[in-house]
N, C-alpha and C positions, 0 to 999 in steps of 0.2 A: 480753778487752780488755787492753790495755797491753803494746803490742808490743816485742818482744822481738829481738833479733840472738844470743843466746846460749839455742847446741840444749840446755845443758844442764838449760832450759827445759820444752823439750818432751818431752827423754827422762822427764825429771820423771811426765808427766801421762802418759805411755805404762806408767809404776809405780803411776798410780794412786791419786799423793799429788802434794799442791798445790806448786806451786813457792815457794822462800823469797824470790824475789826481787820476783816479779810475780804478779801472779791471773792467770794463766793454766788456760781450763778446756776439754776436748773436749765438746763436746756435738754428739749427731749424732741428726737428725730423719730418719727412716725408714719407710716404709710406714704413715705417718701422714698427711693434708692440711693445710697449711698455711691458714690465715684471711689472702684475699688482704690483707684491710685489715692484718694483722700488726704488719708494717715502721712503720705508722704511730700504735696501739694499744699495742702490746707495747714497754715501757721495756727492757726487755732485749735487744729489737733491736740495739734504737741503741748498746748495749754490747758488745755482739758484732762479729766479725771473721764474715762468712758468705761461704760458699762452699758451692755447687752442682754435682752432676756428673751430666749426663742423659746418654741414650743413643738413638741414631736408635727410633724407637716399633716398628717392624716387626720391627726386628732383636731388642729386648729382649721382644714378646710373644714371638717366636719361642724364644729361648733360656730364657724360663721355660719353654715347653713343652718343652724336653727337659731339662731340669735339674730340676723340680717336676712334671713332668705326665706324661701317659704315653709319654711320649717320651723319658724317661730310660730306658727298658725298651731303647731300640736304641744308649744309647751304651754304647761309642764306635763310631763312625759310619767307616767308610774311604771317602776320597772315591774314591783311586784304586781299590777292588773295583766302586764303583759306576758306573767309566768300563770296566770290563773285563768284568765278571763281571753279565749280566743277569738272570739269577736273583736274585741277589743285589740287584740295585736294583729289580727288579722289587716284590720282598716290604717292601724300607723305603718304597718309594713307595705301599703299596697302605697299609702300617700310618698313615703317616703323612695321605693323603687321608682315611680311616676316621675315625680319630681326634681331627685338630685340629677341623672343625668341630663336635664334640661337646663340644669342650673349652673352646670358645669359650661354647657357652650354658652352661657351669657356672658363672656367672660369682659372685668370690665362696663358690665350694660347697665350700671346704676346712673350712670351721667353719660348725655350724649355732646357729641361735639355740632357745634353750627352747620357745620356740610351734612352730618347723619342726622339732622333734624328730624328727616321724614321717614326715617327708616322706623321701624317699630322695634322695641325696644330689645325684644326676645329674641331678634336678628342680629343685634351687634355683637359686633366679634372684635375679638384679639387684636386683627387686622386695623379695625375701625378705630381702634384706638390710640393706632401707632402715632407718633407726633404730639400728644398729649402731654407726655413726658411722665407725671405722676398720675396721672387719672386714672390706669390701672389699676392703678394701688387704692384701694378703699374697702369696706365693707361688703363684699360682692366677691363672686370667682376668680380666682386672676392664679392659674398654674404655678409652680413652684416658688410662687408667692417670697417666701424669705431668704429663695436663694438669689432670685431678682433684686431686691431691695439690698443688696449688698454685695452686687458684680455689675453695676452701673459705669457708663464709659462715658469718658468728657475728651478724650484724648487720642490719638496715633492709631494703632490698626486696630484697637478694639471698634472702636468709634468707625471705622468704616466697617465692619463686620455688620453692625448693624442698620446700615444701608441709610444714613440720613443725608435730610438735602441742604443744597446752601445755604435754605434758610434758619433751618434746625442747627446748621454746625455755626453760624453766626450766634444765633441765643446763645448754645452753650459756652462761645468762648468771652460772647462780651461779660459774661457773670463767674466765670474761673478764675480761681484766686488768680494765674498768675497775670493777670489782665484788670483784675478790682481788687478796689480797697474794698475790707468790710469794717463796719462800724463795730463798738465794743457792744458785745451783749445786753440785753438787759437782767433782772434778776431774774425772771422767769420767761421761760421761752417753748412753745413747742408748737409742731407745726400742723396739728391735725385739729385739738378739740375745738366744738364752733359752741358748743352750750353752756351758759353760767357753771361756773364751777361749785364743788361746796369750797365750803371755810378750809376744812382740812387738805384740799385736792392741792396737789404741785404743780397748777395750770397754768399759764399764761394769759394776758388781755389782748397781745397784741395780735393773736391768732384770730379772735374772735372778729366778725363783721364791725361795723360801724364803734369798734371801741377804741378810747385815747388813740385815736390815729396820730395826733400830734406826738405822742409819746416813744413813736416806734412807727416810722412814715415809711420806710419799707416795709415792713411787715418783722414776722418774727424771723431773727434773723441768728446763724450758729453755726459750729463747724461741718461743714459736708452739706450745707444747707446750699449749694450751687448746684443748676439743672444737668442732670446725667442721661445716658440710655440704658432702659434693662428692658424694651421691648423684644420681638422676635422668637426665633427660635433659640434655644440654651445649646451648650457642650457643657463640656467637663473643662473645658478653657474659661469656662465661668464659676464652674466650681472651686480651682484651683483661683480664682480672683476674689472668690468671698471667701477664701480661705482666708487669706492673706488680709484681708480686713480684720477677719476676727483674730488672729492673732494679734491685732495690735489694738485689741480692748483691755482695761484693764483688771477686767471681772465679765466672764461669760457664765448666763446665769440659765437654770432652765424652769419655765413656769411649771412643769409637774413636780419640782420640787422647792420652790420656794416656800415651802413651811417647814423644811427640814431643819432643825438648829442649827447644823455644819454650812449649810448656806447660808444662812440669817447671821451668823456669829462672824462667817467669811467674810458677807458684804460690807459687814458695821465695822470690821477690820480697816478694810481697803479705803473705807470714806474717812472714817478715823473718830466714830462717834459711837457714844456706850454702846455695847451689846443689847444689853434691857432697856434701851428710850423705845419711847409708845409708839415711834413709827418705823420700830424693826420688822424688818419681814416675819417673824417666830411671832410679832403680835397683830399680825393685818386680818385675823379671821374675820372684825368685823366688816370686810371689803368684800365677805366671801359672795359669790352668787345665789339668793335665795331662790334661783327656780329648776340647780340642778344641785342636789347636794353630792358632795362625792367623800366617801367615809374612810374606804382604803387606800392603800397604797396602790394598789392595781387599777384602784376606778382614777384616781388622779393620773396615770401613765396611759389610758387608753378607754377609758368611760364611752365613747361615742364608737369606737370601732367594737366594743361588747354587745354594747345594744344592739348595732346592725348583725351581729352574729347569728345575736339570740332570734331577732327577728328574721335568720335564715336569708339574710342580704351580705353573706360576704363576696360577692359578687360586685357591691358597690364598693364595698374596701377593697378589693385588688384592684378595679379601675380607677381610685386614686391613689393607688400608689405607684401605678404603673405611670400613669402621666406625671406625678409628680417624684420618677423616682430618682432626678437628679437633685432634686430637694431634701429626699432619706437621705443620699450619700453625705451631704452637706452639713447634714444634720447630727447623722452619725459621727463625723468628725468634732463637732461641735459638743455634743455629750461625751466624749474622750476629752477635749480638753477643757471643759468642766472638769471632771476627775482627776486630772493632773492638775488647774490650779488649785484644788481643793485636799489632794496630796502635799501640793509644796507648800503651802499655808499652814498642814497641819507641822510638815517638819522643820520651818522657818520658828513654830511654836517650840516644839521641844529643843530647838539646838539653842532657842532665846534661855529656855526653861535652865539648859545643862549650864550654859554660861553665865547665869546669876546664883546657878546652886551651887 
């Protein structure tokens, strides 16, 4: 809170000490679910500057499976071998039809719980994970992924929809705001990275295992940071709940376009720091991934559902979209209003323009 036009602000929280001038503080919610009711529960909302950045739902299950799943085994991937050389596309297309649908019911199966101990790991299901709270959420399968992480219930009929027990509806409510205090931030916060940061990274210590625990003795701690449910099966009663979250971000941003000027220029708007500082979106190429490069505009919107094309697997893209297709609708809403704030931004510009010319 308490925005700022001076980066030497931000560079500030990038070191990971609090700015002299402003409270200014990072905090980033990550492979956690948000409690749709949040925004309207949680006083530290309303304190916050938030900002959101989703990703088309096909294209991110896809690129966890070759980044976290067994599909990192074939990068890097040559698209041009595989327009030349059939051999060669032959054997990534048989690994990758083998594979993904097994990878699909692991859902969840990268960490097990103490009761599934003995279960083998390719067996864990959905099911197995329920009670978990966020363990779904990680590097691994987990279906409609971002519409879960943002239709989480802590409260009234949501909360019994999704069938938890006394002792599950105890945790959630001893840790809701309207039952805890939470303490004030620290300058960096987030709740997923476990490994040394770089220099330049906007990470957090407190996330981290055995570090300054003194520092931050709960843990990392931030708005919507209290335990919700997004386990189970979905509706569109969840769709219309992570709508209503994202409405009330103050910038919803989408990862295939984050190089676009109009984005970059938007975001630096809304935080309130130069256009051209060295950690505007328009200059993060050097964060880019070097083991898929993506040159067009078409390969940034859908790079991984091309490939499965080419490689004559669009049979594995219609079974994730199908399972994931209350995740498009979601999504789709979501890339609409991208578009609308990035219309009203451009005419909040010219109506500033008309009233100082």
């Amino acid at each position: 809170h308490n925005k700022t036009r001076d980066m030497s602000d931000w560079r500030a929280i990038k070191d990971g000490r609090q700015t002299e001038k402003y409270q200014v503080h990072y905090i980033e919610h990550e492979f956690q679910t948000i409690d749709w009711q949040c925004p309207n529960v949680d006083p530290r909302w309303r304190e916050s500057m938030r900002i959101i950045v989703l990703r088309n739902p096909i294209e991110r299950h896809l690129s966890e499976y070759f980044f976290s799943g067994s599909g990192k085994k074939l990068l890097p991937i040559s698209v041009e071998k595989i327009a030349t050389d059939k051999t060669y596309a032959k054997k990534v297309a048989s690994s990758i039809s083998d594979q993904v649908p097994n990878w699909m019911k692991r859902i969840g199966s990268r960490k097990r719980t103490r009761k599934n101990k003995n279960k083998k790991r390719n067996n864990t299901t959905n099911t197995d994970m329920e009670g978990e709270f966020n363990m779904i959420f990680g590097p691994h399968y987990t279906n409609n992924f971002q519409l879960r992480a943002l239709s989480g219930c802590s409260l009234g009929e949501c909360l019994q929809e999704k069938k938890v027990t006394p002792e599950q509806r105890n945790h959630i409510q001893s840790a809701h705001p309207y039952q805890y205090s939470y303490s004030e931030p620290v300058p960096r916060c987030t709740n997923y990275y476990r490994k040394p940061a770089p220099d330049h990274a906007l990470y957090e210590l407190c996330a981290k295992p055995n570090n300054i625990r003194d520092f931050c003795s709960i843990g990392c701690d931030g708005p919507c940071f209290y335990p919700s449910v997004a386990w189970g099966e979905l509706s569109r009663k969840d769709v219309a709940r992570a709508i209503h979250v994202l409405k009330a971000f103050d910038a919803v941003l989408l990862m295939e376009k984050l190089g676009d000027k109009d984005q970059s220029d938007f975001l630096a708007d809304v935080l309130g720091h130069n256009r051209d500082a060295d950690f505007a979106l328009i200059n993060r190429g050097r964060m880019s991934n070097a083991l898929v490069e993506k040159k067009s505009k078409r390969e940034k919107l859908q790079y991984w559902q091309d490939l499965l094309s080419s490689l004559g697997l669009d049979h594995i893209n219609d079974m994730l979209r199908k399972e994931n297709d209350l995740e498009m609708e979601f999504f789709n809403h979501a890339s609409k209003l991208n578009a609308n704030m990035i219309k009203q931004w451009k005419r909040e510009i010219e109506d500033s323009q008309d009233h100082h010319g």
